[in-house]
C-alpha positions in Angstrom: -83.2 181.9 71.4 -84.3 181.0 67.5 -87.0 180.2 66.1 -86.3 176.3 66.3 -85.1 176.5 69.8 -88.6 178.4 70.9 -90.6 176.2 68.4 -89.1 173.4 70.1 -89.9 174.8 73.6 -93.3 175.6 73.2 -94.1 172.0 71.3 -92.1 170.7 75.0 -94.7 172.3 76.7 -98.0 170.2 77.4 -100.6 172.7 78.2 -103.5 171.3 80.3 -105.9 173.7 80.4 -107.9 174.9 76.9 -110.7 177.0 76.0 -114.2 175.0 76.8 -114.8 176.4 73.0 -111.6 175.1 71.6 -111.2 172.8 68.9 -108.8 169.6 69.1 -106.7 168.9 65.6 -104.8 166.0 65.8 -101.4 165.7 64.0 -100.9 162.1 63.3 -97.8 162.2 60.6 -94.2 163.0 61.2 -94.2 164.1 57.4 -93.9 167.7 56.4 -96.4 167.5 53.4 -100.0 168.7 52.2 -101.2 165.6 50.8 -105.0 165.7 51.2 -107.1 162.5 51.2 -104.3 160.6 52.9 -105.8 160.4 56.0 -102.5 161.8 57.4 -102.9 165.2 59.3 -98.9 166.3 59.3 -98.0 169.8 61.8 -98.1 172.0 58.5 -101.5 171.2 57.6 -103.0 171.6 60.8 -101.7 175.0 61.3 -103.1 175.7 58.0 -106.4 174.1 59.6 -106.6 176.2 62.5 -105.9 179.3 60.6 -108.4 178.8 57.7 -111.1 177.0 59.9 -111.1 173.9 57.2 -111.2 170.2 58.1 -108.0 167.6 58.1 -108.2 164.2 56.9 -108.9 162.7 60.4 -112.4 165.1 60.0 -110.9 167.7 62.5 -111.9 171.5 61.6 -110.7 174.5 62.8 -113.1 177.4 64.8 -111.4 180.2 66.8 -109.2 179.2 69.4 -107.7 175.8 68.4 -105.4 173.4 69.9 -103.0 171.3 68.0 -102.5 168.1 69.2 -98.6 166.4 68.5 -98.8 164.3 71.1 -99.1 160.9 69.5 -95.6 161.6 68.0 -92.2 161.1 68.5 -88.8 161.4 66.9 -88.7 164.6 64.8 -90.6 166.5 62.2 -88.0 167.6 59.4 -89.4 171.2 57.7 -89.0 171.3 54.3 -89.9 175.4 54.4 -91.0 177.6 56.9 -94.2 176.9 58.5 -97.3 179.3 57.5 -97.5 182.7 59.9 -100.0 182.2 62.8 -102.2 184.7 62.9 -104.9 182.8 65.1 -105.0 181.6 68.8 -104.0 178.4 68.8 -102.7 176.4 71.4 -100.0 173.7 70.7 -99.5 170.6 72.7 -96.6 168.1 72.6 -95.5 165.1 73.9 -92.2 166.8 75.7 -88.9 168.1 73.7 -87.1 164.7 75.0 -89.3 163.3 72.8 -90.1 165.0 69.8 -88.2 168.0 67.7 -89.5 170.0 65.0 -86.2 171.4 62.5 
C-alpha cells in the first residue's frame, strides 16, 4: 500500500470516539494552499495547525491531541507537494473515500 492509498484509507475512516481534551480543526477548502486571512482552512494548513499549536482562519487552534475535521468536503484535494511530517497525535476524520480523495 502507498502513501496515497493509506492517506486515502485513513481520511475514509470516520473515527467517533476523541480525546475529551482534543481540539477540533475544521478543513473547509479543497485548495492545497497557505493563504492566511482567507478565512479558508485547506488540509495542509491544518496539519500545520495541529503540529505548531497556532490558530486557522476559522479561529481553530491546535493543543496536544487534535482532530482534523474533512468532513464538510467532497471531491478531491490535489497536493501540490508533500504534506508536512506529523510528528503530533492527531486524529483525522473524513467524510468516507467514496467521497473524498486526497492525491
Amino acid at each position: 500500500m502507498n502513501a496515497r492509498q493509506t492517506l486515502s484509507l485513513t481520511i475514509g475512516l470516520t473515527l467517533i470516539a476523541t480525546s475529551a481534551h482534543a481540539n477540533r480543526i475544521i478543513v473547509n477548502s479543497n485548495e492545497d494552499n497557505q493563504t492566511v486571512g482567507d478565512g479558508m482552512v485547506t488540509f495542509r494548513e491544518a496539519i500545520l495547525a495541529a503540529e505548531m499549536d497556532t490558530e486557522t482562519d476559522l479561529g481553530d487552534v491546535g493543543d496536544q491531541q487534535d482532530v482534523i475535521d474533512l468532513t464538510m468536503l467532497s471531491g478531491q484535494i490535489d497536493l501540490g507537494s508533500a504534506l508536512p511530517v506529523i510528528l503530533t497525535d492527531m486524529i483525522i476524520v473524513g467524510p468516507g473515500a467514496d467521497q473524498l480523495s486526497v492525491m
